[in-house]
Each structure stands twice: as C-alpha cells, then as structure tokens.
Jmol script that loads the backbone (N, CA, C; Angstrom):
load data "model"
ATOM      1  N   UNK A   1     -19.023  16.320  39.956  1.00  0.00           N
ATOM      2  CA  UNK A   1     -18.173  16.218  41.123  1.00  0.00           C
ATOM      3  C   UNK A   1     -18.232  17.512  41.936  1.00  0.00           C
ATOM      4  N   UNK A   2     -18.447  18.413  41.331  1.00  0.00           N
ATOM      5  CA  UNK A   2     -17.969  20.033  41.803  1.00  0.00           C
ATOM      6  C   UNK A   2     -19.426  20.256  42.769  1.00  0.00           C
ATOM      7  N   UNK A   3     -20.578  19.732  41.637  1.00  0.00           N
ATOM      8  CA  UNK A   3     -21.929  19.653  42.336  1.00  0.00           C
ATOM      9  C   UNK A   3     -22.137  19.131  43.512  1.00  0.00           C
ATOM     10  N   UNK A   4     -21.466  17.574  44.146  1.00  0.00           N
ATOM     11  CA  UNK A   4     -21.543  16.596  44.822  1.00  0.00           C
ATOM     12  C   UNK A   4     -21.485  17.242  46.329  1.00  0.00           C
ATOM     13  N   UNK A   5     -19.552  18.073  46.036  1.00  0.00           N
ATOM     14  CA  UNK A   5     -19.206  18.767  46.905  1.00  0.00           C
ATOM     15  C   UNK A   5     -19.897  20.277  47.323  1.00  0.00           C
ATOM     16  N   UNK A   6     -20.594  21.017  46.331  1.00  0.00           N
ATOM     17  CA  UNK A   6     -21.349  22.131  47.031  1.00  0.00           C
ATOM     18  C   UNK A   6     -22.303  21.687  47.755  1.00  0.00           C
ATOM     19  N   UNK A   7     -23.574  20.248  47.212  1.00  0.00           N
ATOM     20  CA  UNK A   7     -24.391  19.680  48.031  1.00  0.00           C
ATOM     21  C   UNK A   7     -23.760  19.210  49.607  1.00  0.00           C
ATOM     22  N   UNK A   8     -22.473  18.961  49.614  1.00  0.00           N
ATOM     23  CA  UNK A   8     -22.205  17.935  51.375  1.00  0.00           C
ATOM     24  C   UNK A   8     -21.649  19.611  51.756  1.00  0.00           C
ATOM     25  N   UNK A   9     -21.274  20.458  51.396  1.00  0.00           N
ATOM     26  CA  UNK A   9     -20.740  21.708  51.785  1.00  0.00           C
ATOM     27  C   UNK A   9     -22.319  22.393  52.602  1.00  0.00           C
ATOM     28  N   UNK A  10     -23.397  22.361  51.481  1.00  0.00           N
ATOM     29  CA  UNK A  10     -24.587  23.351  52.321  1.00  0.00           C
ATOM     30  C   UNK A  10     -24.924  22.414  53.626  1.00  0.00           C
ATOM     31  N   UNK A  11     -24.859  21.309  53.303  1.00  0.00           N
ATOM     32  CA  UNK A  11     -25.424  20.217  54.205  1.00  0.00           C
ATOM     33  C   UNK A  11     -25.099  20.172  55.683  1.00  0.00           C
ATOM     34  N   UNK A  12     -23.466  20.270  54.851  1.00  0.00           N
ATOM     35  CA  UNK A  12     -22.234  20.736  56.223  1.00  0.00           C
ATOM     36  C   UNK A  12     -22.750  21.541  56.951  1.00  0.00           C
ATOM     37  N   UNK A  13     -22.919  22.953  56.184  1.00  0.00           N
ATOM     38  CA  UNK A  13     -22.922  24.651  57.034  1.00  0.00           C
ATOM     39  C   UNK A  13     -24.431  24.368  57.899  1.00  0.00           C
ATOM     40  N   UNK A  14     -25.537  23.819  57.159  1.00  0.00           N
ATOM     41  CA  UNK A  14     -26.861  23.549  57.850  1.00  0.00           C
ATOM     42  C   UNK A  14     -26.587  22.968  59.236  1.00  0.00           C
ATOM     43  N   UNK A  15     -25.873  21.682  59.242  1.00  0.00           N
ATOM     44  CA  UNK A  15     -25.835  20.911  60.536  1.00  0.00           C
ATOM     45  C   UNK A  15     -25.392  21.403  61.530  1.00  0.00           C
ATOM     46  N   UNK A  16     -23.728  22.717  60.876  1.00  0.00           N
ATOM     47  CA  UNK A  16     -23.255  23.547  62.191  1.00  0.00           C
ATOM     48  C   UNK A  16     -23.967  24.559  62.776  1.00  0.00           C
ATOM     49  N   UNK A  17     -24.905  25.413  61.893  1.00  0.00           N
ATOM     50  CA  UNK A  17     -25.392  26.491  62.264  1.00  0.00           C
ATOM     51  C   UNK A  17     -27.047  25.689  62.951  1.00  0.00           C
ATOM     52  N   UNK A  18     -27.491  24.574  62.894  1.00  0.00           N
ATOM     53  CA  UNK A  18     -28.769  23.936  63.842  1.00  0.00           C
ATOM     54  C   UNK A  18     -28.256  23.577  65.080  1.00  0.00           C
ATOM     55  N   UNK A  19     -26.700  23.110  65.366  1.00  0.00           N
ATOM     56  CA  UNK A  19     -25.921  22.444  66.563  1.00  0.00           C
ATOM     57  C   UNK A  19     -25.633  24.289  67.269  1.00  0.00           C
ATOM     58  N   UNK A  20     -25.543  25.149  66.600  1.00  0.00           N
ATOM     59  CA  UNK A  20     -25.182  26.353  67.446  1.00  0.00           C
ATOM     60  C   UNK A  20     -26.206  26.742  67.906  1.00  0.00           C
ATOM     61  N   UNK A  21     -27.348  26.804  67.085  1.00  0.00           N
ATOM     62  CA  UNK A  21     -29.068  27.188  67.219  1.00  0.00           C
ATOM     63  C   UNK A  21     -29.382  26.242  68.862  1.00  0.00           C
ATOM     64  N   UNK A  22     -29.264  25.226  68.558  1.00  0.00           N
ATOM     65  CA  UNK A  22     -29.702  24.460  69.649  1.00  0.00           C
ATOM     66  C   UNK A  22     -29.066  24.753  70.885  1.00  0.00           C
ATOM     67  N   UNK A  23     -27.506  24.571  70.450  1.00  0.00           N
ATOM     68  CA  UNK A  23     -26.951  24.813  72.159  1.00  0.00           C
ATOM     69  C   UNK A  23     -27.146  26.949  72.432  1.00  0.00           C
ATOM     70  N   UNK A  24     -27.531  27.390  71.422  1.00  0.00           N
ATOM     71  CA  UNK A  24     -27.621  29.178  71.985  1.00  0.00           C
ATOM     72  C   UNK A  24     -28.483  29.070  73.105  1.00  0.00           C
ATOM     73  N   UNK A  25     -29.610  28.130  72.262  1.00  0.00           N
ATOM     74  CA  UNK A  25     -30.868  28.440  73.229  1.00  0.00           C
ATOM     75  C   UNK A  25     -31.162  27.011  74.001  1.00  0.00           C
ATOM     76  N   UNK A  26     -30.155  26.797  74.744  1.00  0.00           N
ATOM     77  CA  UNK A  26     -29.814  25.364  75.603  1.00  0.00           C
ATOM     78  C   UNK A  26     -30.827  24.346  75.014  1.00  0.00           C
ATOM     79  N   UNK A  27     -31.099  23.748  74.284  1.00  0.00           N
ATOM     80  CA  UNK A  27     -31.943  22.633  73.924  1.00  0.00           C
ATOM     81  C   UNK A  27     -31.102  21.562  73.743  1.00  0.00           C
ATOM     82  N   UNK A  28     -31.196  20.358  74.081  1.00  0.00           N
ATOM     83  CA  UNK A  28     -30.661  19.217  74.099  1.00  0.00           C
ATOM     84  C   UNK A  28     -31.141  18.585  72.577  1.00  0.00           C
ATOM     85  N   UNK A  29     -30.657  17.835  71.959  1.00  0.00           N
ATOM     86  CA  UNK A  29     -30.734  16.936  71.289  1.00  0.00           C
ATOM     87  C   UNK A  29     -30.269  15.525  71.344  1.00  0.00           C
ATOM     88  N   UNK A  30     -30.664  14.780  70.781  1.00  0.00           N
ATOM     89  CA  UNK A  30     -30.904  12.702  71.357  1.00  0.00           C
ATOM     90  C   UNK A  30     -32.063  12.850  71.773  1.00  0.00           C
ATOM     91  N   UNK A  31     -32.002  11.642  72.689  1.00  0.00           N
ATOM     92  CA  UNK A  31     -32.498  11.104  73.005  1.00  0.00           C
ATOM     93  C   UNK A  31     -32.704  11.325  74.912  1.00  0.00           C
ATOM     94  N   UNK A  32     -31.934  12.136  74.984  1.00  0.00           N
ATOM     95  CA  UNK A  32     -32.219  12.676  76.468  1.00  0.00           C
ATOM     96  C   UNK A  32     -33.711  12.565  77.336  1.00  0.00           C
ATOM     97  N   UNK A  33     -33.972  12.979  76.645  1.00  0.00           N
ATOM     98  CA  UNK A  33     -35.279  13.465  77.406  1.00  0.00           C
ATOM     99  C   UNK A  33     -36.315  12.288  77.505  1.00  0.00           C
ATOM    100  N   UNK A  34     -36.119  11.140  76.877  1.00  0.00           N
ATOM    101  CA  UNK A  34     -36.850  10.044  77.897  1.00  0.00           C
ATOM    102  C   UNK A  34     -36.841   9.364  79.272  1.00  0.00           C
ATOM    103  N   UNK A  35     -35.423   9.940  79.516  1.00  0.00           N
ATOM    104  CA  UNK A  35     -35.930   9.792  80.680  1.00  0.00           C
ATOM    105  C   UNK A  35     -36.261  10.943  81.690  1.00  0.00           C
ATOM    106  N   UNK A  36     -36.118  12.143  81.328  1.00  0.00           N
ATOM    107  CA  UNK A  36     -36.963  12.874  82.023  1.00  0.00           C
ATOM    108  C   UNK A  36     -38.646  12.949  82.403  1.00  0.00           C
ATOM    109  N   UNK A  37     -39.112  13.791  83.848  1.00  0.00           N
ATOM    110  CA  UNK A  37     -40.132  13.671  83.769  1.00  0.00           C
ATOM    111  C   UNK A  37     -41.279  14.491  82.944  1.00  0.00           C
ATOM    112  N   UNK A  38     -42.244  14.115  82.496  1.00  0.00           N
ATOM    113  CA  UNK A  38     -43.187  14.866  81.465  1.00  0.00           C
ATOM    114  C   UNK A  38     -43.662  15.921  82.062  1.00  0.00           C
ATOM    115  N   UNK A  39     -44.296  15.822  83.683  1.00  0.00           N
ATOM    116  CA  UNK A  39     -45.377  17.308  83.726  1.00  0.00           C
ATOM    117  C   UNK A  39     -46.388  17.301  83.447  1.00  0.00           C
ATOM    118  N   UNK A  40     -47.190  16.873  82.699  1.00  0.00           N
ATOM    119  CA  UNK A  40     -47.912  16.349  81.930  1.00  0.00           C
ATOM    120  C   UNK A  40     -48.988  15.293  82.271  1.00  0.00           C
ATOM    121  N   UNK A  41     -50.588  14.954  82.418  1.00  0.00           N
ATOM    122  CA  UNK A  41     -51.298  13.781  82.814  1.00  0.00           C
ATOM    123  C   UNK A  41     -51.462  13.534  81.236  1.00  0.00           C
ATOM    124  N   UNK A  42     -52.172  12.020  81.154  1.00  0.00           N
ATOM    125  CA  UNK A  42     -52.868  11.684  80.694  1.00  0.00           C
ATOM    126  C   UNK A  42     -54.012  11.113  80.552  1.00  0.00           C
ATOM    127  N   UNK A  43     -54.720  10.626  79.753  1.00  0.00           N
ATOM    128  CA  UNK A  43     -56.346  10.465  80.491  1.00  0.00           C
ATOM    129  C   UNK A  43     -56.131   9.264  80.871  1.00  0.00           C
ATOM    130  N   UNK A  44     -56.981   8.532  81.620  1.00  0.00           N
ATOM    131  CA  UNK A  44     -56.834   7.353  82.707  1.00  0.00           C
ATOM    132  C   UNK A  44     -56.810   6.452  81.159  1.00  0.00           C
ATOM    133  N   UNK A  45     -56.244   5.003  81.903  1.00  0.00           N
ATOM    134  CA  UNK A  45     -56.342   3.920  80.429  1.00  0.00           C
ATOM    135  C   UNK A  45     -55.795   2.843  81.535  1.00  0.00           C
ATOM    136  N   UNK A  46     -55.660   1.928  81.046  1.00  0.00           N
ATOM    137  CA  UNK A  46     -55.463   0.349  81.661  1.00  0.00           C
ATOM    138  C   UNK A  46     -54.150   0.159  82.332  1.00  0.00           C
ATOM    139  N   UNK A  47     -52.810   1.157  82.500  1.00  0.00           N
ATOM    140  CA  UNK A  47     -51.807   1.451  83.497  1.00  0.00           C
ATOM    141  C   UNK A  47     -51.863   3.008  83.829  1.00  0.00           C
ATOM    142  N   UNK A  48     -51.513   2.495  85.206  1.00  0.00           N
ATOM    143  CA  UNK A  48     -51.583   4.194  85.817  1.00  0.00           C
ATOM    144  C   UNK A  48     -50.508   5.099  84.805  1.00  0.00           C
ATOM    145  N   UNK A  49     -50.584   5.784  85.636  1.00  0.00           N
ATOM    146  CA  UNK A  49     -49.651   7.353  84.867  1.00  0.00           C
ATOM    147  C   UNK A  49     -49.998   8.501  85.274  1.00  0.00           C
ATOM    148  N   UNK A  50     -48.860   9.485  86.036  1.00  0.00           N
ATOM    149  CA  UNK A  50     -48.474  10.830  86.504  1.00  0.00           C
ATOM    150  C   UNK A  50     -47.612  11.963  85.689  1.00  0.00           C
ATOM    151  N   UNK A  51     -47.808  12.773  86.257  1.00  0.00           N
ATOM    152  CA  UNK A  51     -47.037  13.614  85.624  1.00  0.00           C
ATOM    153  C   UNK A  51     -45.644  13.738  86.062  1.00  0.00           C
ATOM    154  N   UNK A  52     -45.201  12.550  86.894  1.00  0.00           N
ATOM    155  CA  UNK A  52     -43.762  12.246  87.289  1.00  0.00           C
ATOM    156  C   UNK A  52     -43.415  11.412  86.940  1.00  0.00           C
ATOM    157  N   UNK A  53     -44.187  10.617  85.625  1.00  0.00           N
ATOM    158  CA  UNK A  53     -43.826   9.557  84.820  1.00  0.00           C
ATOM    159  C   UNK A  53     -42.427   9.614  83.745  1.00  0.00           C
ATOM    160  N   UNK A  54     -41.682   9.407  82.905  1.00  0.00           N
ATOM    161  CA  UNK A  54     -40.753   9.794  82.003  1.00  0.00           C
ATOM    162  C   UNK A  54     -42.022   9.778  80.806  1.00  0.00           C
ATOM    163  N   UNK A  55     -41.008  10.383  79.616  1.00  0.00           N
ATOM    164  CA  UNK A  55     -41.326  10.938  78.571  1.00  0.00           C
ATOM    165  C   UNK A  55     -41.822   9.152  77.559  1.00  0.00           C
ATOM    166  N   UNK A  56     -40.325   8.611  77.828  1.00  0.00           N
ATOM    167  CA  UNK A  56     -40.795   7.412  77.552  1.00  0.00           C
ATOM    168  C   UNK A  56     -42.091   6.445  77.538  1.00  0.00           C
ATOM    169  N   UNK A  57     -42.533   6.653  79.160  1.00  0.00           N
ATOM    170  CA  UNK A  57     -43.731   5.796  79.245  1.00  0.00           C
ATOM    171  C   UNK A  57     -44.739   6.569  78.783  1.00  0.00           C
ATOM    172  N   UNK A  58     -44.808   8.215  78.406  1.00  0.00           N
ATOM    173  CA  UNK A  58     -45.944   8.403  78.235  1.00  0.00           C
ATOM    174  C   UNK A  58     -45.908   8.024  76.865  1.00  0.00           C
ATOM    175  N   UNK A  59     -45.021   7.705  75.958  1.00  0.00           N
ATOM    176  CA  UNK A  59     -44.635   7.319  74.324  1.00  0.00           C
ATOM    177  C   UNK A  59     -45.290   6.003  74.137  1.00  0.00           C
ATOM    178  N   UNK A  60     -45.041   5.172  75.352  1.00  0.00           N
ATOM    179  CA  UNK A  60     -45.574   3.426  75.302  1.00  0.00           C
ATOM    180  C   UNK A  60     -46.776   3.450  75.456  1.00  0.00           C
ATOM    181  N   UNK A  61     -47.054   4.706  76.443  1.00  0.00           N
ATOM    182  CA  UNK A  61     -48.412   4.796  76.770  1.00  0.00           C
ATOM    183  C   UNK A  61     -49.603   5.124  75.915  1.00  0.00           C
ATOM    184  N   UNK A  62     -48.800   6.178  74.993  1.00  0.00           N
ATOM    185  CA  UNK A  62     -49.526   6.652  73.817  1.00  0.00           C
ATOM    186  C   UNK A  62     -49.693   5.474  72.708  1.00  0.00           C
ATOM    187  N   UNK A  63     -48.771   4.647  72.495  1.00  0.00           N
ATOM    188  CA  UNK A  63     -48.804   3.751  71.553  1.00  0.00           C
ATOM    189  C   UNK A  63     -49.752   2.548  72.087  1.00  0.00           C
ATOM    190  N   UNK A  64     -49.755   2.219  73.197  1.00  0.00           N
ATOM    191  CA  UNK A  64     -50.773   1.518  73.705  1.00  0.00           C
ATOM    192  C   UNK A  64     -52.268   1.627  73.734  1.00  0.00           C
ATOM    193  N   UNK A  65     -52.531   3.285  73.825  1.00  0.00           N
ATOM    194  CA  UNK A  65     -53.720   3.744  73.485  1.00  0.00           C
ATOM    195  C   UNK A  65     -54.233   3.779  71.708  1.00  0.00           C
ATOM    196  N   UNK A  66     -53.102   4.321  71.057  1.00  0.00           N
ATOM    197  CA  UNK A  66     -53.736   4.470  69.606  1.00  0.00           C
ATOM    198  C   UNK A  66     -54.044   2.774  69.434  1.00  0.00           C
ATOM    199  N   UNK A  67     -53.374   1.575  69.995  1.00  0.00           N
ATOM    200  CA  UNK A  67     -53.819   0.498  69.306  1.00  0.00           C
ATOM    201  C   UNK A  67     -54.467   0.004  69.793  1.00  0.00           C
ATOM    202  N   UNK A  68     -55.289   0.539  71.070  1.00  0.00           N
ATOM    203  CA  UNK A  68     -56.317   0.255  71.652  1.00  0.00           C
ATOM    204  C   UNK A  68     -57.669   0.993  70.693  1.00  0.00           C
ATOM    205  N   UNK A  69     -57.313   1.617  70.478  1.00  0.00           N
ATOM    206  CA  UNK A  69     -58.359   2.156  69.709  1.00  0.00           C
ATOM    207  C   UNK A  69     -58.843   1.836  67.910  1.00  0.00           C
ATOM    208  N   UNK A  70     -57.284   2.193  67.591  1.00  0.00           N
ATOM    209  CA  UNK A  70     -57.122   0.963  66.367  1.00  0.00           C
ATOM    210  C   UNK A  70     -58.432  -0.219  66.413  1.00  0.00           C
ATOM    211  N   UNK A  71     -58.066  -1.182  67.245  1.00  0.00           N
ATOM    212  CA  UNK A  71     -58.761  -2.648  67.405  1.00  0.00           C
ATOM    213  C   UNK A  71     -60.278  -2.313  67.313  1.00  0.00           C
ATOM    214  N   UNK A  72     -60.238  -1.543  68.304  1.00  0.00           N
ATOM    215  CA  UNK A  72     -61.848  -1.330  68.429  1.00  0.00           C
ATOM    216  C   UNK A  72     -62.082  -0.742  67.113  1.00  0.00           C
ATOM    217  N   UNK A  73     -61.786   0.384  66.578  1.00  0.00           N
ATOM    218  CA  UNK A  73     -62.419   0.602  65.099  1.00  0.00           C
ATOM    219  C   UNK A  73     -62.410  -0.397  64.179  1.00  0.00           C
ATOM    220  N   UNK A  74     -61.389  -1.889  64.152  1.00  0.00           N
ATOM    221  CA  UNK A  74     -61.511  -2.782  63.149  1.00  0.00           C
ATOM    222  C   UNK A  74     -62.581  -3.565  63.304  1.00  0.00           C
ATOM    223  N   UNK A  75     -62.639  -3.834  65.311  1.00  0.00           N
ATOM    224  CA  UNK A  75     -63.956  -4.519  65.127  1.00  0.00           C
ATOM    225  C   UNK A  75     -65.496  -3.880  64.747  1.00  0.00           C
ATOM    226  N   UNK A  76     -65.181  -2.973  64.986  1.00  0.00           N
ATOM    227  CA  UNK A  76     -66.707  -1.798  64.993  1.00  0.00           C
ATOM    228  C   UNK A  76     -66.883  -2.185  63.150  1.00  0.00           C
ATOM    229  N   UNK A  77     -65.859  -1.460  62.394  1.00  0.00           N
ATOM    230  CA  UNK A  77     -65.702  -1.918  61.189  1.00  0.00           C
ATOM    231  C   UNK A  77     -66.491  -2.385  60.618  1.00  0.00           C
ATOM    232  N   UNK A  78     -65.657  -4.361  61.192  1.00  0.00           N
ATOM    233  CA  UNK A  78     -65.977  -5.268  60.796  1.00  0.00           C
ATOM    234  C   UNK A  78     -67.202  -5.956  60.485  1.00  0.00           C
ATOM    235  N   UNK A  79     -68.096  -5.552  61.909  1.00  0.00           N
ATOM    236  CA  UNK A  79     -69.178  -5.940  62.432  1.00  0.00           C
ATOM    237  C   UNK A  79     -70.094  -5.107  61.518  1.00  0.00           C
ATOM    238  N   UNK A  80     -69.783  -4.104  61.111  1.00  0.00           N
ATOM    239  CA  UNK A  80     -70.999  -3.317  60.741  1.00  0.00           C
ATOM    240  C   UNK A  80     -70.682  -3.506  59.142  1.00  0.00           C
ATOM    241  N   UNK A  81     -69.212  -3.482  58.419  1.00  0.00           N
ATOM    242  CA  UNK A  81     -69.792  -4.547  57.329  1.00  0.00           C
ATOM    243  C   UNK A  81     -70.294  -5.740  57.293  1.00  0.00           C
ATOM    244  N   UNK A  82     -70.159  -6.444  57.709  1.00  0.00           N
ATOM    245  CA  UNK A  82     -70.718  -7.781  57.854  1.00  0.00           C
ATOM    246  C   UNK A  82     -72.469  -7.545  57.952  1.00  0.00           C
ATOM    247  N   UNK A  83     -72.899  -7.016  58.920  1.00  0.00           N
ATOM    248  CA  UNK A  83     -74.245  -6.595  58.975  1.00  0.00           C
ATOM    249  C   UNK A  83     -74.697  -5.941  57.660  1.00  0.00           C
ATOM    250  N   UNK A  84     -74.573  -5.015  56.932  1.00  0.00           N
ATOM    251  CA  UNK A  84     -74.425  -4.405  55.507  1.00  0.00           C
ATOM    252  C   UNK A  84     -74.231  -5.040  54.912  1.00  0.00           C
ATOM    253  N   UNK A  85     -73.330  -6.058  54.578  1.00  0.00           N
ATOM    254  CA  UNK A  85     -73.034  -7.368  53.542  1.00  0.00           C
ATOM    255  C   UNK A  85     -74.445  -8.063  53.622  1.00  0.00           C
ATOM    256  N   UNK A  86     -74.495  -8.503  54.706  1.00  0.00           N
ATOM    257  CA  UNK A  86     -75.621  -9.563  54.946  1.00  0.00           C
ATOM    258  C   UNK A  86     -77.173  -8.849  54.156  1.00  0.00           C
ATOM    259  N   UNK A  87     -77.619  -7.735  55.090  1.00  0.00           N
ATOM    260  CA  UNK A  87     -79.242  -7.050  54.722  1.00  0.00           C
ATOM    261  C   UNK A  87     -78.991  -6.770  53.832  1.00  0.00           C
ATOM    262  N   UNK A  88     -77.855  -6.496  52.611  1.00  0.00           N
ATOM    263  CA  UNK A  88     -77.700  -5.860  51.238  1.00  0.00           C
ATOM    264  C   UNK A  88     -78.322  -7.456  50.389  1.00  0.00           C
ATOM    265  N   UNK A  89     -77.888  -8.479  50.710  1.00  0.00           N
ATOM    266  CA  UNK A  89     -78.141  -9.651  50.282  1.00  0.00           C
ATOM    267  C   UNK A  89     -79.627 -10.237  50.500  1.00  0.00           C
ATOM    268  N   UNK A  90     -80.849  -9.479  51.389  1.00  0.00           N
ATOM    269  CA  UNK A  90     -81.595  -9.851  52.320  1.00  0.00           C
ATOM    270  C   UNK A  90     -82.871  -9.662  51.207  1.00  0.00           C
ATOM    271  N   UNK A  91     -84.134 -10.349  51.705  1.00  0.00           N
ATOM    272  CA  UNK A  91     -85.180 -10.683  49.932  1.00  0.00           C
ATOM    273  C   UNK A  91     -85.594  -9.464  50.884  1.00  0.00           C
ATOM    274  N   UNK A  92     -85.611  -9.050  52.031  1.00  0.00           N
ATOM    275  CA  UNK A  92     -86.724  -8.025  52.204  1.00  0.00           C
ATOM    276  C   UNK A  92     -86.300  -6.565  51.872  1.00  0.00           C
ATOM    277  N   UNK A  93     -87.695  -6.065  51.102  1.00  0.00           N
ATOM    278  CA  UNK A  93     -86.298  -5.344  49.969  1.00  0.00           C
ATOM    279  C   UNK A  93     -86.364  -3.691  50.557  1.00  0.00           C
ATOM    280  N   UNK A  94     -87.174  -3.615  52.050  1.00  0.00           N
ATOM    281  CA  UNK A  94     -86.766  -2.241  52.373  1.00  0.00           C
ATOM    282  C   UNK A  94     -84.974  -2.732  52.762  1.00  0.00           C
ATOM    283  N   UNK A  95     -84.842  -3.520  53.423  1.00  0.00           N
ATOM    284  CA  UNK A  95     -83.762  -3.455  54.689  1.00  0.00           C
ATOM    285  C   UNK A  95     -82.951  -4.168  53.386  1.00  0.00           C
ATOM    286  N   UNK A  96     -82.833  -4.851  51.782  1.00  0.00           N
ATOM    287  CA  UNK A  96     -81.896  -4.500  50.697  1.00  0.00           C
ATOM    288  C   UNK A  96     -81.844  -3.154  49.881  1.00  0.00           C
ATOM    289  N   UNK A  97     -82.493  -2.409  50.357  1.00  0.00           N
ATOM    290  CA  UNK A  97     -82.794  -0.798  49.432  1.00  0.00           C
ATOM    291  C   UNK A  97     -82.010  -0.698  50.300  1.00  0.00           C
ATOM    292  N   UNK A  98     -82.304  -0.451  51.602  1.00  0.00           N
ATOM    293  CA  UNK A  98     -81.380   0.553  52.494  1.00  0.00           C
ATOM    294  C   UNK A  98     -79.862   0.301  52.675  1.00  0.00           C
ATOM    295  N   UNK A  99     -79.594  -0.695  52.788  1.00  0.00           N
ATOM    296  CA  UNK A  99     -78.144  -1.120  52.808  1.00  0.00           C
ATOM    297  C   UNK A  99     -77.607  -1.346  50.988  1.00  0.00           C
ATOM    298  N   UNK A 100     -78.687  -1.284  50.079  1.00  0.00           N
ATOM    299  CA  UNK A 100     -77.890  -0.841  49.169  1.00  0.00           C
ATOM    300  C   UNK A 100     -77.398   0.706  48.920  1.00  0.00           C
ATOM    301  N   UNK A 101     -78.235   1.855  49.262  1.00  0.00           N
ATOM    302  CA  UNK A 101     -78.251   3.203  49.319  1.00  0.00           C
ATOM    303  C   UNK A 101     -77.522   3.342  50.545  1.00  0.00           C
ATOM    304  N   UNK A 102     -77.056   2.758  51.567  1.00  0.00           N
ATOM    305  CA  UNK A 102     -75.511   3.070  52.492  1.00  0.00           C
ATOM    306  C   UNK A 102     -74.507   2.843  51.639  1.00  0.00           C
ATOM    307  N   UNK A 103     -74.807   1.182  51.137  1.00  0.00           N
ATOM    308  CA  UNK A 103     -73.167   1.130  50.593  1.00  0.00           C
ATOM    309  C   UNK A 103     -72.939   2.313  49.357  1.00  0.00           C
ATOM    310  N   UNK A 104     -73.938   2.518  48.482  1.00  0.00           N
ATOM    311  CA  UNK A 104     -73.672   3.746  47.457  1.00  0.00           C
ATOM    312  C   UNK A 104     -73.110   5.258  47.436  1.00  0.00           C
ATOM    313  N   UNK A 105     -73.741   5.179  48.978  1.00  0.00           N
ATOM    314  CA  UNK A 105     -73.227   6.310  49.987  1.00  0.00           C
ATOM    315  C   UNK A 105     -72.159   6.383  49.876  1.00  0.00           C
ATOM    316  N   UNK A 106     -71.379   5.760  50.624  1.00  0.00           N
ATOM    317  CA  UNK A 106     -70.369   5.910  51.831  1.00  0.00           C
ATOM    318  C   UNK A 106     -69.442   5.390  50.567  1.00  0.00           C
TER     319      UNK A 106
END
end "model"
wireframe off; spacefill off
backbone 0.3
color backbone group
C-alpha cells in the first residue's frame, strides 16, 4: 500500500514539474496545433499541399503517402515472388539454379 502511494506520488511530482516545463518555455500541449499552419512543403503526391496547409492535412497527407507506397511494395513483392516461385519450379535448370540460389540468398 505504502509502495502504491510513493509510485502515484513520483508520478504526481513528474506530471507537475513537465506542465511547468512546458508552460516556462510557452509550448502548448493537446492537440492544438492541428490546426495550425505547418511552414513546411511537401513533395508533390495526388492532392495539392502548401505550406499554409494545417498540421493535420499534412498528417493525412503523410498517411496517404506511406500507404501509397505500402501497396506498391506488396505488389512489387508479390510479383517478383510469384516470378521466383514459378522459374524455381522451371525444368530449365540454369533459370531453376538461379532462382534457387536467390531464394537461399535472401
């Protein structure tokens, strides 16, 4: 019990002395700052975007890109096991040597 309370006690003193830290040196905490503007470009992609955009869209924006890219590596992937599956299976036995000595590889 005695333990319980020194653990929510440091926990306590941590949270007041990060809330003083923050407001010393004016920093906001939440969620504020999505809607502010970034400053910031990003590289061109399939919706525009400025650096007078919010913080937000460049977040959607970013998430839109990693799973744009995502996809394409599953298909790239895919395609190129499948090709490797296949010539590993193949009677001609340079192009089954070679795709057996990739897959052993990698």
């Amino acid at each position: 019990m005695i333990f319980a309370a020194i653990v929510c006690a440091i926990i306590a003193l941590v949270a007041i002395q990060t809330a003083a830290n923050l407001k010393a040196r004016s920093i906001a905490s939440g969620f504020d700052y999505l809607s502010r503007a970034t400053g910031f470009e990003i590289s061109p992609g399939p919706l525009s975007y400025s650096s007078r955009d919010t913080y937000a869209r460049a977040l959607g924006l970013g998430l839109l890109n990693t799973l744009r890219v995502a996809l394409l590596g599953i298909v790239i992937a895919t395609a190129l096991g499948l090709v490797i599956g296949v010539a590993r299976l193949s009677n001609i036995w340079v192009v089954s040597t070679i795709s057996r000595g990739y897959v052993e590889v990698l």
